[in-house]
PDB file as gemmi writes it, atoms N, CA and C in Angstrom:
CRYST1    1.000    1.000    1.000  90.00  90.00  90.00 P 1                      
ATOM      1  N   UNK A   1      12.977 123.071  47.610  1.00  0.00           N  
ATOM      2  CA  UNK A   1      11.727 122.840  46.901  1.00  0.00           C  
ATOM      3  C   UNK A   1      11.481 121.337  46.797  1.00  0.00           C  
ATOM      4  N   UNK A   2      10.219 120.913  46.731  1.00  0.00           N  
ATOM      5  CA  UNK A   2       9.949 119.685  46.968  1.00  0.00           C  
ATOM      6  C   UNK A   2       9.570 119.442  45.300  1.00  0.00           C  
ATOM      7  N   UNK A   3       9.949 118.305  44.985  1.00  0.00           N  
ATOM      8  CA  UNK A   3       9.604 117.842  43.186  1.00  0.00           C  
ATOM      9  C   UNK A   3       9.070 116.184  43.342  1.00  0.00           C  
ATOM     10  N   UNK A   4       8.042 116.044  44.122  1.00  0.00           N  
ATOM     11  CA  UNK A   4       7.706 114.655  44.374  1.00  0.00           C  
ATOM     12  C   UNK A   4       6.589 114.699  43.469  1.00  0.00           C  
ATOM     13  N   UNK A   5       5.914 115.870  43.283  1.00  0.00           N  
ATOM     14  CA  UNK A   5       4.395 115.668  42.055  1.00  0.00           C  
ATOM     15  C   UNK A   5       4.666 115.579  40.896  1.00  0.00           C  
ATOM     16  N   UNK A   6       5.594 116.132  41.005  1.00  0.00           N  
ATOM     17  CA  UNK A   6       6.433 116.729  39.347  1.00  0.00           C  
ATOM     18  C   UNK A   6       7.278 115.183  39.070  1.00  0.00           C  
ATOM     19  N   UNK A   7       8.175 114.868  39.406  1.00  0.00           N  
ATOM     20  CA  UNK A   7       8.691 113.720  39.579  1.00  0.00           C  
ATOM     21  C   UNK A   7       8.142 112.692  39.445  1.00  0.00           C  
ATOM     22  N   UNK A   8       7.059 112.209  40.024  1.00  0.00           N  
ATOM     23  CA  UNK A   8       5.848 111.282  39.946  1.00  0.00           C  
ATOM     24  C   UNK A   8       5.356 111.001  38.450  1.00  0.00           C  
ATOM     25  N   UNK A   9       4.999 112.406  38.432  1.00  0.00           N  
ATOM     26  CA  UNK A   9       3.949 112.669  36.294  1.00  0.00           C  
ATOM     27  C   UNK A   9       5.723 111.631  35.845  1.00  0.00           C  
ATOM     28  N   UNK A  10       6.389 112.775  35.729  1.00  0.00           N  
ATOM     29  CA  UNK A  10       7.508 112.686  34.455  1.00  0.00           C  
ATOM     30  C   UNK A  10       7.869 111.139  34.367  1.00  0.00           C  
ATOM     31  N   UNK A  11       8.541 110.360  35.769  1.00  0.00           N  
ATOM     32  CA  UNK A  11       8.745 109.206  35.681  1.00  0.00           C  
ATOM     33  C   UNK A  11       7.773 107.992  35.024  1.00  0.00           C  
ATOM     34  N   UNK A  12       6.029 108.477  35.382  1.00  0.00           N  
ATOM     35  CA  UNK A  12       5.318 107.275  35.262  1.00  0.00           C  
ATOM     36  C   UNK A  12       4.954 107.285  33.947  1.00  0.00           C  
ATOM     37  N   UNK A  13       4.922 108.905  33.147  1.00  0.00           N  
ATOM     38  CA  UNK A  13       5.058 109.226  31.717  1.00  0.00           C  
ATOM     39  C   UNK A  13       6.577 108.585  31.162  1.00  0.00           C  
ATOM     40  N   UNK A  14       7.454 108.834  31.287  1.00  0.00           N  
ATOM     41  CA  UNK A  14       8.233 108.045  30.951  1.00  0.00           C  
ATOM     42  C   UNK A  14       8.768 107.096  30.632  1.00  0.00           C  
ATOM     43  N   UNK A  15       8.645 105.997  31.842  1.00  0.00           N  
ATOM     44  CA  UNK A  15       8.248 104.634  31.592  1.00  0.00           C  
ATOM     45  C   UNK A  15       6.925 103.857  31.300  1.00  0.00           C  
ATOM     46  N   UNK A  16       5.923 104.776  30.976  1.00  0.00           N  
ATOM     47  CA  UNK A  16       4.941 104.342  30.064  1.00  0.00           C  
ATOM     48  C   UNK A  16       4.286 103.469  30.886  1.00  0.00           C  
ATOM     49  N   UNK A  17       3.816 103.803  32.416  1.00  0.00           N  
ATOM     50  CA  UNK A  17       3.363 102.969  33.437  1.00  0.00           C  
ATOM     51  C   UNK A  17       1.639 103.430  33.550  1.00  0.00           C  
ATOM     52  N   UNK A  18       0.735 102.269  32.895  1.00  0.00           N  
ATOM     53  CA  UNK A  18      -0.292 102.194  33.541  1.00  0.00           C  
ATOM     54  C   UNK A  18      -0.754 102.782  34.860  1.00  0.00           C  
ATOM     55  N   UNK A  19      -1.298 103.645  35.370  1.00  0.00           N  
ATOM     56  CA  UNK A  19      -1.638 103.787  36.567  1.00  0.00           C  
ATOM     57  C   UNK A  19      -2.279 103.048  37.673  1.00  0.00           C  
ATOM     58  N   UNK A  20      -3.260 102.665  36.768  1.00  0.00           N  
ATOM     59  CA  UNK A  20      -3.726 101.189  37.541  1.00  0.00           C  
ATOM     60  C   UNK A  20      -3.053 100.216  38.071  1.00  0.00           C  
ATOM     61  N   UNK A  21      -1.755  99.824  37.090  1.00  0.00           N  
ATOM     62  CA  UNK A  21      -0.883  98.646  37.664  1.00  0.00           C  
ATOM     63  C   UNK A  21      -0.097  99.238  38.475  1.00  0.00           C  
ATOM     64  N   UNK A  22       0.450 100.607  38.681  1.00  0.00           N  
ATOM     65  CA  UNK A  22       1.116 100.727  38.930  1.00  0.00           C  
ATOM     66  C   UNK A  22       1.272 101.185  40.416  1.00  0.00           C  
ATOM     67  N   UNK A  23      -0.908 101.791  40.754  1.00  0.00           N  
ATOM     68  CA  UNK A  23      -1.120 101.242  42.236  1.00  0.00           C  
ATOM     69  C   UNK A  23      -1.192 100.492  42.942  1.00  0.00           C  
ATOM     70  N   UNK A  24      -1.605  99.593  41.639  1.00  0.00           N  
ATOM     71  CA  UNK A  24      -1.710  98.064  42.486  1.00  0.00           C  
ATOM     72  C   UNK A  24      -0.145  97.251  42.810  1.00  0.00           C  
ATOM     73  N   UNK A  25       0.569  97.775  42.191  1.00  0.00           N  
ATOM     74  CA  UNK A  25       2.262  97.180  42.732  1.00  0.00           C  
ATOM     75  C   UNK A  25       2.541  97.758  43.849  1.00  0.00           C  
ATOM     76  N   UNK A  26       2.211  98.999  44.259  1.00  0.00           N  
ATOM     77  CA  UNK A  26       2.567  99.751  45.720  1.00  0.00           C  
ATOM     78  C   UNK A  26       1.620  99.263  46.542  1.00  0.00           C  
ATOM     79  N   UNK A  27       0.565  98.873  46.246  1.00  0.00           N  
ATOM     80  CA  UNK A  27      -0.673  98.918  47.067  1.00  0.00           C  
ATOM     81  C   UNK A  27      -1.279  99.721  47.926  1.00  0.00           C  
ATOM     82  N   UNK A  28      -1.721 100.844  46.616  1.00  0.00           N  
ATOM     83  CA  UNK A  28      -3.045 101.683  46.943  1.00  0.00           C  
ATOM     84  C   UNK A  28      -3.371 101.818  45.888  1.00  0.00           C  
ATOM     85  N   UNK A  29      -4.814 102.457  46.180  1.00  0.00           N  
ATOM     86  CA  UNK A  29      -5.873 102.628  45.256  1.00  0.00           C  
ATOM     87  C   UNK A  29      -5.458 103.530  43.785  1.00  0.00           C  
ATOM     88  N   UNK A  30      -5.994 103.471  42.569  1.00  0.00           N  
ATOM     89  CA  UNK A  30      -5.374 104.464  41.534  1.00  0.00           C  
ATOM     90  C   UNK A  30      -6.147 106.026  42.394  1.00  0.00           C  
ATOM     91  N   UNK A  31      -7.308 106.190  42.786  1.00  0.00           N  
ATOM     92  CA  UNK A  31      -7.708 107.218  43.387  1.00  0.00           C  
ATOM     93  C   UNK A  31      -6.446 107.912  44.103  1.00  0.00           C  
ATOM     94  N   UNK A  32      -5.819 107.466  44.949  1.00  0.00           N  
ATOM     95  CA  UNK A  32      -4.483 107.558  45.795  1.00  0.00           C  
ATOM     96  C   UNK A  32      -3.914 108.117  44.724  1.00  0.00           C  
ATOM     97  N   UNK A  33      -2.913 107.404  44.254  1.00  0.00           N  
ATOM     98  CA  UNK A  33      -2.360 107.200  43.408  1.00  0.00           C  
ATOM     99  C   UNK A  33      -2.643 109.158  42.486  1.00  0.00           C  
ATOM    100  N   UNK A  34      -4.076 109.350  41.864  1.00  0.00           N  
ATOM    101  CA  UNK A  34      -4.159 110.576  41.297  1.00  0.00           C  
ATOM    102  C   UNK A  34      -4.388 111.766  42.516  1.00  0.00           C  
ATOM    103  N   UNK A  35      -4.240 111.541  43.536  1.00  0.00           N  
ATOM    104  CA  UNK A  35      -4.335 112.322  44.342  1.00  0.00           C  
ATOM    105  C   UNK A  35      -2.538 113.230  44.569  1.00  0.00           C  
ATOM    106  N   UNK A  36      -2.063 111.586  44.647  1.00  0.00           N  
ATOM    107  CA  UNK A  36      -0.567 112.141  44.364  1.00  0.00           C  
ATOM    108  C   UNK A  36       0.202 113.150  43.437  1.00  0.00           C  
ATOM    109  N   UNK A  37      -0.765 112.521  42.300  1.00  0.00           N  
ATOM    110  CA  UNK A  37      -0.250 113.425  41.074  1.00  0.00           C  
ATOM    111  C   UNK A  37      -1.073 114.893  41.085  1.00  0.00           C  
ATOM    112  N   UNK A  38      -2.318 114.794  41.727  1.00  0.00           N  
ATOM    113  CA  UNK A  38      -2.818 116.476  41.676  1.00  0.00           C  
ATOM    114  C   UNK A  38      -2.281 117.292  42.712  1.00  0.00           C  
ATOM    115  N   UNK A  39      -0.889 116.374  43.133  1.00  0.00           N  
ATOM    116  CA  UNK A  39      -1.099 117.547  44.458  1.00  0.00           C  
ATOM    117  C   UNK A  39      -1.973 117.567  45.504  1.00  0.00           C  
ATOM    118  N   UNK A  40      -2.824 116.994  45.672  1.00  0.00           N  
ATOM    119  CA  UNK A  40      -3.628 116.855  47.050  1.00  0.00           C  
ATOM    120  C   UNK A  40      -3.075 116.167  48.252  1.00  0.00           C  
ATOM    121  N   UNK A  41      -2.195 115.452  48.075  1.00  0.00           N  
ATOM    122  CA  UNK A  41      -1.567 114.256  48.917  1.00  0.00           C  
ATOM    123  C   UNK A  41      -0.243 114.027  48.787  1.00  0.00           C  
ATOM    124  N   UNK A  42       0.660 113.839  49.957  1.00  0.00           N  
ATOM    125  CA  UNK A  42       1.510 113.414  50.076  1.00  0.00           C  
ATOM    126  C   UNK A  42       1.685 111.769  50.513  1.00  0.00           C  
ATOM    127  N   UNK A  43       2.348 111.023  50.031  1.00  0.00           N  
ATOM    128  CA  UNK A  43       2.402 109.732  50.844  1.00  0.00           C  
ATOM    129  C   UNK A  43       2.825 109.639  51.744  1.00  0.00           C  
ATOM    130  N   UNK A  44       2.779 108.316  52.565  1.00  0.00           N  
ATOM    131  CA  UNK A  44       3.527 108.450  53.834  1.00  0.00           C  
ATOM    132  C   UNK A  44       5.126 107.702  54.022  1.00  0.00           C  
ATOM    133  N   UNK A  45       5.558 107.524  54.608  1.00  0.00           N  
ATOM    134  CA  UNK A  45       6.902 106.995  54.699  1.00  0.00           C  
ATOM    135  C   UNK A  45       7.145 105.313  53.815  1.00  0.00           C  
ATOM    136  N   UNK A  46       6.156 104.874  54.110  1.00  0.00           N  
ATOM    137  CA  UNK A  46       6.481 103.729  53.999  1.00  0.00           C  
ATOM    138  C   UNK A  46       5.554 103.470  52.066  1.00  0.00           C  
ATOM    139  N   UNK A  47       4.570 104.410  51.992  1.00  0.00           N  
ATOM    140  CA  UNK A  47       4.783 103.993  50.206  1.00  0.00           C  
ATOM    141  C   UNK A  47       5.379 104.837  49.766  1.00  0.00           C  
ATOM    142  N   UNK A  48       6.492 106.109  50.184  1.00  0.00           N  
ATOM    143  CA  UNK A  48       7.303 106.736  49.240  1.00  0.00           C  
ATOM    144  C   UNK A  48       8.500 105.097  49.290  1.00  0.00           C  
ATOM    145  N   UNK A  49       8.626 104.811  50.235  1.00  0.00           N  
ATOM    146  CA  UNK A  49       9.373 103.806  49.987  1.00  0.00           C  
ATOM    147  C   UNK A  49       9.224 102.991  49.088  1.00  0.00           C  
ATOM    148  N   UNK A  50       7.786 101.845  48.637  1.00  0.00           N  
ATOM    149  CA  UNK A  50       7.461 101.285  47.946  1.00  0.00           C  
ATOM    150  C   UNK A  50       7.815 102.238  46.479  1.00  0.00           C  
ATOM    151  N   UNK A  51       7.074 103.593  46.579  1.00  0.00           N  
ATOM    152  CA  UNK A  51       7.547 103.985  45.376  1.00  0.00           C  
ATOM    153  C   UNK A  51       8.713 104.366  44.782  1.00  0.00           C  
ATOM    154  N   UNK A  52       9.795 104.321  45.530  1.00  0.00           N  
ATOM    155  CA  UNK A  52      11.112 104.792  45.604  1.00  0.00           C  
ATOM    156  C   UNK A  52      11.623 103.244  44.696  1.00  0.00           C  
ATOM    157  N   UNK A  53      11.067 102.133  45.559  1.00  0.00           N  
ATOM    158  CA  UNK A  53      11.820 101.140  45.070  1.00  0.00           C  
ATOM    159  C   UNK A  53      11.093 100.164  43.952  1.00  0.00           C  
ATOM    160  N   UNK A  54       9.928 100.885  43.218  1.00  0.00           N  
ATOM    161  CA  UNK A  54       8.803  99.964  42.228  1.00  0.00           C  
ATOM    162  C   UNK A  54       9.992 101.271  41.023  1.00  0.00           C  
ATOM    163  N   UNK A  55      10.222 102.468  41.204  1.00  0.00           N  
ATOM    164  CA  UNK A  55      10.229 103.178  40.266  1.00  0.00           C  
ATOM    165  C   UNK A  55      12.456 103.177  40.002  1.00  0.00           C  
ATOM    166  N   UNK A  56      13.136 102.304  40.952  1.00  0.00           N  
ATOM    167  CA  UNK A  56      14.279 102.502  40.961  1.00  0.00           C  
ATOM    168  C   UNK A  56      14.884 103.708  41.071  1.00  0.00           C  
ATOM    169  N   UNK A  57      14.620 104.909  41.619  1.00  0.00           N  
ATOM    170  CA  UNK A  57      15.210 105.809  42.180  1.00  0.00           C  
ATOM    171  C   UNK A  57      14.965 106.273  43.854  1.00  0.00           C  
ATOM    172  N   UNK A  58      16.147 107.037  44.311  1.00  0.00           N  
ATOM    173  CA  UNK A  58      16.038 107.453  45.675  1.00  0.00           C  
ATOM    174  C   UNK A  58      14.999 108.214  45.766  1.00  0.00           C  
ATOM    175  N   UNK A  59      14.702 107.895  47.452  1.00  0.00           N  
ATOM    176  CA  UNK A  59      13.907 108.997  47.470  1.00  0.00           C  
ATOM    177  C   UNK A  59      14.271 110.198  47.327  1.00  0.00           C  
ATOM    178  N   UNK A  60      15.862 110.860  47.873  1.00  0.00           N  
ATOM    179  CA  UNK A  60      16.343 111.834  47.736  1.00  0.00           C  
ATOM    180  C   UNK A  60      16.361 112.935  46.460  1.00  0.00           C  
ATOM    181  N   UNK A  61      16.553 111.736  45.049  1.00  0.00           N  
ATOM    182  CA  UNK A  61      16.249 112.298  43.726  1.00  0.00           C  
ATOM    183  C   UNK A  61      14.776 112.910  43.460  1.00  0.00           C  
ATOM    184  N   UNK A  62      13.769 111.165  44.161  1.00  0.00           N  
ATOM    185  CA  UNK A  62      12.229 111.773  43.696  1.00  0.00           C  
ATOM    186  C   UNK A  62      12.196 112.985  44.529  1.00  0.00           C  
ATOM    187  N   UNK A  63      12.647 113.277  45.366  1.00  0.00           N  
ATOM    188  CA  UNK A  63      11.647 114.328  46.642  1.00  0.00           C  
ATOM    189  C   UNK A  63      12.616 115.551  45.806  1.00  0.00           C  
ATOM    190  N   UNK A  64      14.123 115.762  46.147  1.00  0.00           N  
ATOM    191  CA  UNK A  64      14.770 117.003  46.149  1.00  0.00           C  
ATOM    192  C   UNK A  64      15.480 117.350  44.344  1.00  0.00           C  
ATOM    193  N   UNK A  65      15.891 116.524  43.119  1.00  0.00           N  
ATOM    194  CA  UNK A  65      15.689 116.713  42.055  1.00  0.00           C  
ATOM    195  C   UNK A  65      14.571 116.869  41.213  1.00  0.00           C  
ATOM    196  N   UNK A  66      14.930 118.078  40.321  1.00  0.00           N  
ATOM    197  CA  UNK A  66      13.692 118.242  39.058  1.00  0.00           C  
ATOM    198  C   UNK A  66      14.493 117.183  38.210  1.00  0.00           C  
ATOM    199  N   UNK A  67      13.751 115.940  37.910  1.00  0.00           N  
ATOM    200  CA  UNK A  67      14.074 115.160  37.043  1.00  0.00           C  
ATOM    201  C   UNK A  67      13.956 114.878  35.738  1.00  0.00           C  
ATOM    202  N   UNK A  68      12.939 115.819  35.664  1.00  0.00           N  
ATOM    203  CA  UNK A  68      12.870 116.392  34.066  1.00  0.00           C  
ATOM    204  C   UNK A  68      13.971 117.013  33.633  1.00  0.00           C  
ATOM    205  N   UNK A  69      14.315 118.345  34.266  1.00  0.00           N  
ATOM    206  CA  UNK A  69      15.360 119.485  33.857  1.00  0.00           C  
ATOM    207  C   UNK A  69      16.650 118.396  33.614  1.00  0.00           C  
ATOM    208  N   UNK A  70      17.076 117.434  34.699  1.00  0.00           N  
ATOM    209  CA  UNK A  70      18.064 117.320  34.731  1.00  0.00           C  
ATOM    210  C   UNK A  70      18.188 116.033  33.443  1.00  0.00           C  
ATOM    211  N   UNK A  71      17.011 115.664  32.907  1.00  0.00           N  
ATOM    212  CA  UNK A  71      16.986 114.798  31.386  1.00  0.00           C  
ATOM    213  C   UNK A  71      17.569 113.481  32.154  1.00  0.00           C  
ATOM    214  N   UNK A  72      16.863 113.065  33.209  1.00  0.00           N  
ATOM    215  CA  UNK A  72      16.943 111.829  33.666  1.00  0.00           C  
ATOM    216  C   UNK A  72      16.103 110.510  32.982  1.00  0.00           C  
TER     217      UNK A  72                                                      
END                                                                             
């Protein structure tokens, strides 16, 4: 199962991240950015990367852990 939408909400709720800033650190649009979070969109290789490394976790955790359940 893939937990990259789910993962996305919980982390940016978590650390209490603006959305706005927090497209503009990856560089894309917040539009992007809520597309991610509704589920409409996947990113591509190179901003799961950016987001892998703006948010300090693997991609392996964001994509294949529920990071909620596991009270990360």
């Amino acid at each position: 199962m893939n937990y990259f939408h789910k993962n996305l909400i919980f982390i940016i709720n978590k650390q209490n991240l603006k959305k706005s800033e927090f497209s503009n650190k990856i560089g894309i649009s917040k539009q992007l950015l809520n597309d991610y979070l509704k589920k409409n969109h996947y990113p591509n290789y190179d901003i799961l990367i950016k987001i892998s490394n703006e948010l300090l976790i693997s991609i392996d955790d964001l994509l294949k852990k529920d990071l909620e359940s596991e009270n990360y």
